[in-house]
C-alpha positions in Angstrom: -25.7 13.8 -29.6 -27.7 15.1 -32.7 -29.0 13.0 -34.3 -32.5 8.7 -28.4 -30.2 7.0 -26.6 -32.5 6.3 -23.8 -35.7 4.2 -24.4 -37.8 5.2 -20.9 -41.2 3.5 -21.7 -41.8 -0.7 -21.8 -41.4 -1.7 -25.6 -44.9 -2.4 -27.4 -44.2 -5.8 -28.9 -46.6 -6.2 -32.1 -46.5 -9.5 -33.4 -49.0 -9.0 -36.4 -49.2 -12.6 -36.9 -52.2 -14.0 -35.3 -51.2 -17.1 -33.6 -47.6 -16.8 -33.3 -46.4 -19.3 -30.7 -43.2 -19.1 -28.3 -41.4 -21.7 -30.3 -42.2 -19.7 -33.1 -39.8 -17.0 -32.1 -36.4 -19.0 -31.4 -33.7 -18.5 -33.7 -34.0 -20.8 -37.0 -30.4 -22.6 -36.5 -30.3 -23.8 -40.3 -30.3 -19.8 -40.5 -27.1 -18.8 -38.7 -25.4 -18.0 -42.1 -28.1 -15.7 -44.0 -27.6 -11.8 -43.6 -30.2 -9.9 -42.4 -29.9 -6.2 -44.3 -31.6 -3.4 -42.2 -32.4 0.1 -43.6 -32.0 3.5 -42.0 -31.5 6.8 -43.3 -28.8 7.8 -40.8 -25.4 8.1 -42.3 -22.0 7.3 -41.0 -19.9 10.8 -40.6 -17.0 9.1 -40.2 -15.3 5.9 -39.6 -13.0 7.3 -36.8 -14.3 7.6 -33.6 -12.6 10.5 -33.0 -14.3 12.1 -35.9 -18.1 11.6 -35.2 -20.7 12.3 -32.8 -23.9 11.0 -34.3 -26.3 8.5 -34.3 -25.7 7.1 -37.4 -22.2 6.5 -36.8 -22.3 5.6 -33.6 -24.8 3.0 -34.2 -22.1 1.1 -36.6 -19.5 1.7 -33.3 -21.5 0.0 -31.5 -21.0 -2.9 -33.4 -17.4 -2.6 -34.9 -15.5 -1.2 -31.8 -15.3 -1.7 -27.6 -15.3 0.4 -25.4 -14.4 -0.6 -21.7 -17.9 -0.5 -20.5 -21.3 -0.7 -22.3 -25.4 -1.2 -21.1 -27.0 -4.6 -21.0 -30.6 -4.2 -22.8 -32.8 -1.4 -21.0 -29.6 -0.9 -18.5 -29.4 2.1 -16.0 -25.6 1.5 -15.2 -22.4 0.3 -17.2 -20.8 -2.8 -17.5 -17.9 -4.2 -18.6 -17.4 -5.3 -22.3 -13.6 -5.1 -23.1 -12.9 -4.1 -19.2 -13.0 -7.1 -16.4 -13.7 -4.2 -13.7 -13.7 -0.8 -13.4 -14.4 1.8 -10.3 -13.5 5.1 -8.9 -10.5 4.7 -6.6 -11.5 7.7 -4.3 -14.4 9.3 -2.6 -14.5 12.7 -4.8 -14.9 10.9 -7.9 -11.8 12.2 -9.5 -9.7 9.0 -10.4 -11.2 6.1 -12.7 -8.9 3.1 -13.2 -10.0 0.1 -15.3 -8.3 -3.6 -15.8 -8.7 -5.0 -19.1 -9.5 -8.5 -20.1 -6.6 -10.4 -21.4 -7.6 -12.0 -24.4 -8.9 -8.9 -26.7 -6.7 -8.7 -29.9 -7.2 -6.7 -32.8 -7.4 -7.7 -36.6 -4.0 -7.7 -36.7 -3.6 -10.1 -34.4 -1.9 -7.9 -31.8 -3.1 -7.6 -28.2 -5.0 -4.7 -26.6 -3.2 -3.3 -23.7 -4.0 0.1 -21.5 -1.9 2.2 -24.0 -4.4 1.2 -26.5 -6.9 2.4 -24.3 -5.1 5.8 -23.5 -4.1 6.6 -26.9 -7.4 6.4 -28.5 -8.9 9.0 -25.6 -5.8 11.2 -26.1 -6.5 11.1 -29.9 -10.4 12.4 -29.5 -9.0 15.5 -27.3 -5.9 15.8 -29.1 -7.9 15.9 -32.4 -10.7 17.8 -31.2 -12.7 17.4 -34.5 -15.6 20.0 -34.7 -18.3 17.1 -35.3 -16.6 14.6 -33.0 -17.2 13.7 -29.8 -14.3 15.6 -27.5 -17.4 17.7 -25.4 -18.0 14.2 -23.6 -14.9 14.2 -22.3 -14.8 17.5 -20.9 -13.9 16.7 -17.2 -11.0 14.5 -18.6 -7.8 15.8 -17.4 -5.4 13.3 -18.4 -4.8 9.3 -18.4 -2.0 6.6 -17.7 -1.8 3.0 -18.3 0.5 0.5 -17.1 0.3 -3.0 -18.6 -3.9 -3.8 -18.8 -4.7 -1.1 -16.2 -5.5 2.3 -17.8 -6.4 5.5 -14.7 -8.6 8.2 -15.7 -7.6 11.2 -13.9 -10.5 14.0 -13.8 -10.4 18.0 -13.8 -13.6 17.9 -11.6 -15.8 14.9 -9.6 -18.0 13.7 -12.2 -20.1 10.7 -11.5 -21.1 10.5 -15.1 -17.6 9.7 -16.3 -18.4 5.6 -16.4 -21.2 6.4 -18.7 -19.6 8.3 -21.1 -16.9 5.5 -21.1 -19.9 3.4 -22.5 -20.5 5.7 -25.6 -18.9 6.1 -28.8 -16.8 8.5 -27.2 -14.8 5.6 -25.8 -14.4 3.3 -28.9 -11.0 1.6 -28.2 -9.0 1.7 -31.4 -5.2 0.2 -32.7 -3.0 2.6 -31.4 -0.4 0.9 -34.6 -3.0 1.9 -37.3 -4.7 4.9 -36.5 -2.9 8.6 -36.6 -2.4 10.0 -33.3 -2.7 13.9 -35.1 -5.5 13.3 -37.6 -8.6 11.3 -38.5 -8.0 8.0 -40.1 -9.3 7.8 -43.8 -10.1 4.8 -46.6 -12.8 2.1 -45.6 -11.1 0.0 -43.1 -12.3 -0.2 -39.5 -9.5 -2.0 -36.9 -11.6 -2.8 -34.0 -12.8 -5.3 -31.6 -16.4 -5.0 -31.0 -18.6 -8.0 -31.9 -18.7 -7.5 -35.9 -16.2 -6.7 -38.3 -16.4 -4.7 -41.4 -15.9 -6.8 -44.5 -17.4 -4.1 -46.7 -18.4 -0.3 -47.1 -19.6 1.6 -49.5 -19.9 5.7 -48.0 -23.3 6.6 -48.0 -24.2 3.5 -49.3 -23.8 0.0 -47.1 -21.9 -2.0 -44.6 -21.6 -5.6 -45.0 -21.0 -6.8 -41.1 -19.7 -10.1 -39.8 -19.8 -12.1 -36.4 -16.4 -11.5 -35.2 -15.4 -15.0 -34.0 -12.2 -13.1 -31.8 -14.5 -10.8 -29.7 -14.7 -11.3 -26.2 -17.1 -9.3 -24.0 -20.6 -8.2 -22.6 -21.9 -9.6 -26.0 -22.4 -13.2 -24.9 -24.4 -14.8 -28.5 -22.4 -14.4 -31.7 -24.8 -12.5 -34.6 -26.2 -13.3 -37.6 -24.0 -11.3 -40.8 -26.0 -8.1 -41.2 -25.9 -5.5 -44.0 -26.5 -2.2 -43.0 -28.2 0.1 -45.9 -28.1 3.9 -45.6 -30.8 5.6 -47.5 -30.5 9.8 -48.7 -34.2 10.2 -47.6 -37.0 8.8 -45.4 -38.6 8.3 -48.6 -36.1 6.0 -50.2 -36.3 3.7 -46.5 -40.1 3.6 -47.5 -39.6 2.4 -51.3 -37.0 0.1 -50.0 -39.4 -1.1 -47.4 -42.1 -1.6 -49.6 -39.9 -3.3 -52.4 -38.8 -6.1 -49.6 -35.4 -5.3 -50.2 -34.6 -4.4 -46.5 -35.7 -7.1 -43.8 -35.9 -4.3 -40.9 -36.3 -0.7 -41.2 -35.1 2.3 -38.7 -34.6 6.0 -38.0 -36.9 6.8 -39.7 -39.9 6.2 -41.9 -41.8 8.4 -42.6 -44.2 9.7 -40.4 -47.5 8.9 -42.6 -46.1 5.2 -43.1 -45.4 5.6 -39.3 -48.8 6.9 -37.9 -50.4 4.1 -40.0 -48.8 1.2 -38.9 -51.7 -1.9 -38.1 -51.0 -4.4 -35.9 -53.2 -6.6 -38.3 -50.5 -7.1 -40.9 -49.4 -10.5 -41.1 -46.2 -9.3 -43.1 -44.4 -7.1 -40.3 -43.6 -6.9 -36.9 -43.7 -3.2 -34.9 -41.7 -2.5 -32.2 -43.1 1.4 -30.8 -41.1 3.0 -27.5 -40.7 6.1 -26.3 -37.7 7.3 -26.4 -35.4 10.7 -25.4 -34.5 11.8 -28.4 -35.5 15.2 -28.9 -35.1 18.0 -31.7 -34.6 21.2 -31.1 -34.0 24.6 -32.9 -30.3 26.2 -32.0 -30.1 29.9 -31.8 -26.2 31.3 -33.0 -25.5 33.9 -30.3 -22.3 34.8 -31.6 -21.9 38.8 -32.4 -23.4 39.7 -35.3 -26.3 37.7 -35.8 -29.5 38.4 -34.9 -29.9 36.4 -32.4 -27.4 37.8 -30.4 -30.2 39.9 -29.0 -31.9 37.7 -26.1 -35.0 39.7 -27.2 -34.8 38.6 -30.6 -34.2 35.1 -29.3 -37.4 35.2 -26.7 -39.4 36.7 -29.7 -39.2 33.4 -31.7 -39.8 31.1 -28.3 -43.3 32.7 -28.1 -43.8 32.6 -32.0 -43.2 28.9 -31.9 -46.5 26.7 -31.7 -45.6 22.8 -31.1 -49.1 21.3 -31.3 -49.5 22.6 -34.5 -45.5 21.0 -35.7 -46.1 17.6 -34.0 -49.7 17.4 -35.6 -49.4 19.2 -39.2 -45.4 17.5 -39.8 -45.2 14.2 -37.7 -48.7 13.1 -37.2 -48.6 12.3 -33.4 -45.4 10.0 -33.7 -43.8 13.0 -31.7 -44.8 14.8 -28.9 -44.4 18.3 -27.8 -41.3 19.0 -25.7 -41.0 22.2 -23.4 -38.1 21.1 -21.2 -34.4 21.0 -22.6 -34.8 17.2 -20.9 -37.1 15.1 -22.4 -40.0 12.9 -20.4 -38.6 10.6 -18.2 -35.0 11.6 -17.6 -34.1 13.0 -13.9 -34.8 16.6 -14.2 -37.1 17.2 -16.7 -39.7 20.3 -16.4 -42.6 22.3 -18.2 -39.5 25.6 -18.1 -40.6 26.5 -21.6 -44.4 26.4 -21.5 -43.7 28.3 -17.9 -41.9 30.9 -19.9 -43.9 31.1 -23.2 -47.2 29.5 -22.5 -48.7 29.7 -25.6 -48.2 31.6 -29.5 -48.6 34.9 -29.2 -47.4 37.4 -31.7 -48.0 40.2 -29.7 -45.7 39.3 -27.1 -43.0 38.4 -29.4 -44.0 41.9 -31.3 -43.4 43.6 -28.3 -40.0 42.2 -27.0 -38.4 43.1 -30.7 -40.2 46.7 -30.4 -38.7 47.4 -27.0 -35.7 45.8 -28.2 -35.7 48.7 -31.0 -35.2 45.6 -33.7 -36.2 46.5 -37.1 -38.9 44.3 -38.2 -38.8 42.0 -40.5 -36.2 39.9 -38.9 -34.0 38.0 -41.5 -33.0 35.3 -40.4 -31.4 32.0 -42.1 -32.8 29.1 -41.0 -30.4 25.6 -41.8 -30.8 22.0 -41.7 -29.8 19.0 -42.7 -31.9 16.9 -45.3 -32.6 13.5 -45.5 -33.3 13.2 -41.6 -37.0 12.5 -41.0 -39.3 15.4 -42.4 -36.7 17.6 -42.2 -38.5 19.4 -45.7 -41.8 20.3 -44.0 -40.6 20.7 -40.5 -38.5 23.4 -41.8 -41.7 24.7 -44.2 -43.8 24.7 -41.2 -41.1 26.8 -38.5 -40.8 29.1 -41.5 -44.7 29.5 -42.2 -45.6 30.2 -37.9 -42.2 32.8 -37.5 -43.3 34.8 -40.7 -46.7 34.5 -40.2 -47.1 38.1 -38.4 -44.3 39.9 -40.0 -41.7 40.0 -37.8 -39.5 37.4 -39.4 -38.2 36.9 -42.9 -36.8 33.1 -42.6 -34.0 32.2 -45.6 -34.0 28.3 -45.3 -31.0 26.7 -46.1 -30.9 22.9 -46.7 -27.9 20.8 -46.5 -26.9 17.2 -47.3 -25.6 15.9 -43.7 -22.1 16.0 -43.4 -22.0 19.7 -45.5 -24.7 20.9 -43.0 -22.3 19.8 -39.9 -19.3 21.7 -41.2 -21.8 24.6 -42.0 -23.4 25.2 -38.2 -19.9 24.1 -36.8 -18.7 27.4 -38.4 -21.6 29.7 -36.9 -22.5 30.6 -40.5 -26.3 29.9 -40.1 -28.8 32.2 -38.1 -30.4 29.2 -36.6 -30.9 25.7 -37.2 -32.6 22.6 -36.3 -31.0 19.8 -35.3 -32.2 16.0 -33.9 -30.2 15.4 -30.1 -29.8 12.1 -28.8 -29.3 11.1 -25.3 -25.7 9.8 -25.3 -26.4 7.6 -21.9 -29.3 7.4 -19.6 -28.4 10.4 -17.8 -29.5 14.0 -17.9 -25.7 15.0 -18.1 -25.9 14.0 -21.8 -28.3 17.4 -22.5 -26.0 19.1 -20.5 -22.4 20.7 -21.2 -22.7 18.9 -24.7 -25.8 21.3 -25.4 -25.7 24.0 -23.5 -22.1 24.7 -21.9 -19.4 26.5 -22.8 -17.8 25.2 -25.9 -20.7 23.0 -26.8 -20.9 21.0 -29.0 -23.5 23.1 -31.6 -20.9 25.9 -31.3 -23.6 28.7 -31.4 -21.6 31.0 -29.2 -23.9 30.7 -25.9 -22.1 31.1 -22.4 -23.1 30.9 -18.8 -20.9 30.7 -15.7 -24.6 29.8 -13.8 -25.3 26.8 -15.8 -22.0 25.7 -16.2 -21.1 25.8 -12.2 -24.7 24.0 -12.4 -23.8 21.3 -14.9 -20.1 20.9 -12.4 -22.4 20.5 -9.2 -24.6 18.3 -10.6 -22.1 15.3 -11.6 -20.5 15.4 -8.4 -23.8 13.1 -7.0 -23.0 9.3 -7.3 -26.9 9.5 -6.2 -28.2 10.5 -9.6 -31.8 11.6 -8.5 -30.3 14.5 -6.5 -29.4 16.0 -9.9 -33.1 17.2 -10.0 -32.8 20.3 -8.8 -29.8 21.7 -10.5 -31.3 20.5 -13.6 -34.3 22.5 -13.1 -32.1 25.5 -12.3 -30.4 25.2 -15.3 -33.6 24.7 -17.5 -35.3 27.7 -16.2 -31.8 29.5 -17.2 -31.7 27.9 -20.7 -35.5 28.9 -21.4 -35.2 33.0 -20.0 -31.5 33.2 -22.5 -33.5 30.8 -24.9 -30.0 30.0 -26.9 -32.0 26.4 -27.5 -35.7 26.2 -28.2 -37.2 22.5 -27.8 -39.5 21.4 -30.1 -40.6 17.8 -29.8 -39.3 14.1 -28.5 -39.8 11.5 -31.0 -41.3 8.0 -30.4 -38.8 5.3 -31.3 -40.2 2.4 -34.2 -38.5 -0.2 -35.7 -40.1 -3.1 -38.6 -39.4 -5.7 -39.4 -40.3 -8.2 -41.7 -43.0 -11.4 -40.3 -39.4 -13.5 -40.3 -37.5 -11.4 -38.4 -36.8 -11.8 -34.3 -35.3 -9.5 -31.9 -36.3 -5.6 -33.5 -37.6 -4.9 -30.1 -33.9 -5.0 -28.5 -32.5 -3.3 -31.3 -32.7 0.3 -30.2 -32.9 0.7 -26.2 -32.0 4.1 -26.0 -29.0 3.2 -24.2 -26.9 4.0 -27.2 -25.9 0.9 -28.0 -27.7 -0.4 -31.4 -27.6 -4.3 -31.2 -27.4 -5.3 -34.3 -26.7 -9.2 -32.9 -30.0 -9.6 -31.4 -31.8 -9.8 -34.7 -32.4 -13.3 -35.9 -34.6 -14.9 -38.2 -37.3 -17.0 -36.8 
């Protein structure tokens, strides 16, 4: 999903205050009423599930919405939230049946049953929104329900199908409220995760409450929370710094990032790794540039990370030369195997061979407001035109324009944040790099996708690794998707504030209800 699910590493717990004891950090009870606003500068696309397939918005899902399974804290496998059980029902992993618990009811008052269930996965593949999330279910044939039992039945085995049931993907909504042919609009959210949506502002805030009718995975009940969406890392650092937010998320900036102390006494830092990764999409449709897999090698071996990570995001990345970041099931070196290190004679030679004529233009979008977005984008142009083989046209967009732009295959290339849907290497998969993907940059392989097929039909996850590393080694000679870094995951908060640490696993659930104030 662009813009980790997965958190991989132990979180690194900083509590600044010197001193702090254990009692210290149990929930102040006389403080069960007073909000808690945390900052971030990931937007919401979209209210509808079926209309969004980003972190930002599926961050507030997590909260507003149920799916039939979720992840416990740091979790490796589903579990029931709105679901009492679910399991495959046969050996190839083609039917998924799931009971539901019998006390979920929506706002309305009106009681969730299966057709609820099937209605809002219909909707996602019936709508098939160009930014929303209909790639997950790509091995999703068709589904029944009868009373509270709802059976997924699958084109292909896919092991991974319980874990994209966890995701945003398979936010259960009001079958009565929402259309079955197009994306809901207004402000109103009907759902029955843990929080309901008293208030939102686009672009601007969501006022959250405990809801007191949830029933779930989700065992403590929330403090209220107001979520505040900023345009820019730099507005989440003036907000910081002006106390107006009491936690801060995706993303500071990197400087305020990178110079973080653990001597403060007026924050708390909470620093993971996670699998999030960013990456630079190639169009390969006819009639760009890049159509040309010698064009697209030329700018893998123009492409110097070091210098990205170190000039842009001041070690709070790291280099990435695998399609799969570090510590996910399949992950390899396929790019630095491939294009070892800069060199501009190499590139110069594929484009001369090639019969290219030199300079390459080439427009180069992205979305603003996401991290350093500005100089990331400064720096790919400087190293592409630095020899003369590429003229780079950037081409800055405010989110939700730049989604509908590279969803039309109007840009050259682009760079784009992708987060780990699930702890799974499936997620950087057919969403990425299959046919239809989700980037819609044209790119096509009956190898990697028979690959991607093979590999989910392993219950055993860790016997993925070797398709993976097939289809990586694929993916870095067609170069159609060029890795750039994987980000480190931080989250402040102020000295008051309990529970940051939990807030962003990586399992794509954002739990919002284990803040507290201490």
């Amino acid at each position: 999903m662009r813009s980790a699910r997965m958190r991989i590493l132990a979180t690194v717990l900083v509590l600044a205050a010197v001193g702090v004891g254990g009692w210290q950090l149990l929930p102040a009870k006389e403080n069960t009423n007073r909000t808690i606003t945390v900052g971030q500068s990931e937007i919401v696309t979209s209210l509808d599930p079926a209309g969004a397939y980003d972190e930002g918005s599926w961050a507030l899902y997590s909260s507003v919405f149920q799916s039939l399974l979720t992840f416990e804290p740091d979790g490796v496998e589903p579990v029931p939230d709105a679901a009492s059980s679910c399991g495959f029902e046969d050996t190839d992993l083609r039917t998924y049946r799931c009971t539901l618990r019998k006390d979920l009811k929506f706002p309305s008052g009106r009681a969730m049953t299966a057709e609820d269930v099937k209605y809002s996965f219909d909707r996602i593949k019936r709508i098939h929104s160009d930014v929303g999330p209909s790639s997950v279910l790509g091995t999703l044939r068709s589904v029944d329900a009868q009373g509270l039992v709802v059976t997924f039945h699958l084109a292909s085995p896919d092991a991974t199908f319980p874990f994209k049931v966890a995701t945003g993907a398979g936010s259960i909504v009001d079958r009565t409220v929402y259309p079955s042919t197009k994306l809901r609009t207004g402000d109103q959210v009907d759902g029955t995760g843990p929080y309901t949506l008293k208030k939102y502002t686009r672009n601007k805030e969501a006022e959250l409450a405990p809801n007191p009718n949830y029933r779930g995975d989700v065992t403590s009940p929330g403090r209220p929370v107001t979520l505040r969406y900023y345009a820019d890392s730099a507005a989440l650092e003036k907000a910081w710094k002006a106390k107006e937010i009491d936690v801060a998320t995706r993303q500071l900036p990197p400087s305020v990032l990178a110079g973080l102390s653990p001597s403060d006494p007026h924050q708390r830092v909470s620093e993971a790794d996670s699998a999030e990764t960013r990456n630079l999409i190639l169009n390969t449709h006819d009639g760009s540039p890049f159509h040309s897999q010698a064009v697209r090698q030329a700018v893998a071996h123009l492409i110097n990370r070091e210098e990205l990570v170190d000039k842009v995001y001041e070690g709070t990345t790291d280099p990435l030369y695998s399609l799969i970041p570090a510590g996910i099931t399949g992950h390899t070196t396929s790019f630095f195997d491939a294009y070892p290190k800069p060199s501009q004679s190499r590139a110069r030679a594929l484009l001369t061979a090639a019969g290219v004529q030199l300079p390459v233009h080439i427009t180069y979008g992205y979305g603003q407001g996401t991290g350093s977005s500005d100089q990331e984008a400064a720096e790919l142009k400087r190293q592409l035109e630095a020899g003369g083989l590429f003229k780079v046209d950037l081409k800055p967009y405010e989110w939700t324009a730049f989604q509908k732009v590279y969803t039309s295959g109007k840009l050259d290339m682009f760079g784009i944040g992708w987060v780990a849907d699930f702890p799974d290497p499936d997620t950087f998969g057919a969403p990425l790099i299959g046919t239809g993907n989700t980037m819609k940059n044209g790119y096509s392989s009956k190898d990697v996708d028979n690959l991607i097929l093979d590999s989910q039909r392993y219950s055993d996850r860790s016997r993925t690794a070797e398709d993976f590393q097939h289809i990586q080694e694929l993916v870095a000679e067609a170069a159609p998707v060029i890795p750039l870094w994987q980000r480190k995951e931080y989250v402040v908060t102020s000295e008051d504030i309990g529970g940051g640490q939990y807030l962003s696993d990586g399992t794509g659930v954002f739990r919002l209800w284990r803040l507290s104030w201490i």
